[in-house]
Steps between C-alpha positions, in 0.01 A plus 500: 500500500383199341407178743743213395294156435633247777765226331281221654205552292370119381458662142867653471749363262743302594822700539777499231852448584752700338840484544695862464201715498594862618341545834510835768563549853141581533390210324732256754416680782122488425536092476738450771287747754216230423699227580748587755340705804795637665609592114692813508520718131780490360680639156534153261696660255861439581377131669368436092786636311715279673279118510584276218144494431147504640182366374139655622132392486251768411124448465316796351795738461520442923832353606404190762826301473883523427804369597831618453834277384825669618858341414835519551603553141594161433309155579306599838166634491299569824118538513392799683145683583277234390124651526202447434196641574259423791198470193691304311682257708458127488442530162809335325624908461802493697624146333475626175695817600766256660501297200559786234745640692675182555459406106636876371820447759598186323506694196730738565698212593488504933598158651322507818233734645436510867254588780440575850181414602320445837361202615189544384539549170722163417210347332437749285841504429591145447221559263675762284756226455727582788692308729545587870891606597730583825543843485649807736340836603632834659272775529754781468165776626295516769135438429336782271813603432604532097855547377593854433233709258 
């Protein structure tokens, strides 16, 4: 098995974002483990053939960031996923992924893209450009729960 170099090495390149690039569940799954500790695997196929769109950062052939831009077929787009990882955080990575996806919504003509976001994150946020809204939740499963497989 070859030893993967860690992303946060000071003489890495800075990641490349690329909207559209074909990415795997293991891929995912790899970045979102690193980022998310209570991350459980999951099959990104059918989640991917059904966004609008979704732009990813890779640095070395390694995925460390990606977010994906769902829609409802018309002029509503929703952010979802937004990622980055731990190595590379705080490094302007997860604005520029923001800000690609938000540029290649607008051209295939979306009106409005929204996200939910916890408190925490509004500055980064407001710094992608959005503004902070009213909006309702219902968590239709219990925690740790996923819709049917």
């Amino acid at each position: 098995m070859i030893e993967e170099q860690p992303v946060d090495r000071a003489d890495a390149p800075e990641p490349v974002i690329q909207v559209g690039l074909p990415l795997t569940s293991d891929a995912l799954n790899t970045l979102f483990a690193a980022a998310w500790p209570n991350h459980s695997e999951r099959d990104w196929t059918p989640i991917l053939s059904r966004s609008l769109l979704w732009v990813s950062a890779k640095q070395q052939e390694r995925l460390v960031g990606f977010v994906n831009v769902a829609w409802d077929g018309d002029r509503h787009a929703f952010l979802l996923d937004t990622t980055v990882h731990p190595g590379v955080q705080r490094r302007g990575v997860g604005t520029r992924l923001v800000r690609a996806a938000a540029v290649a919504t607008r051209a295939h003509g979306v009106e409005w893209v929204h996200m939910d976001y916890e408190p925490h994150l509004e500055a980064f946020y407001r710094g992608c450009g959005f503004a902070p809204t009213r909006a309702g939740l219902l968590r239709l499963a219990a925690p740790g729960q996923h819709g049917a497989s």
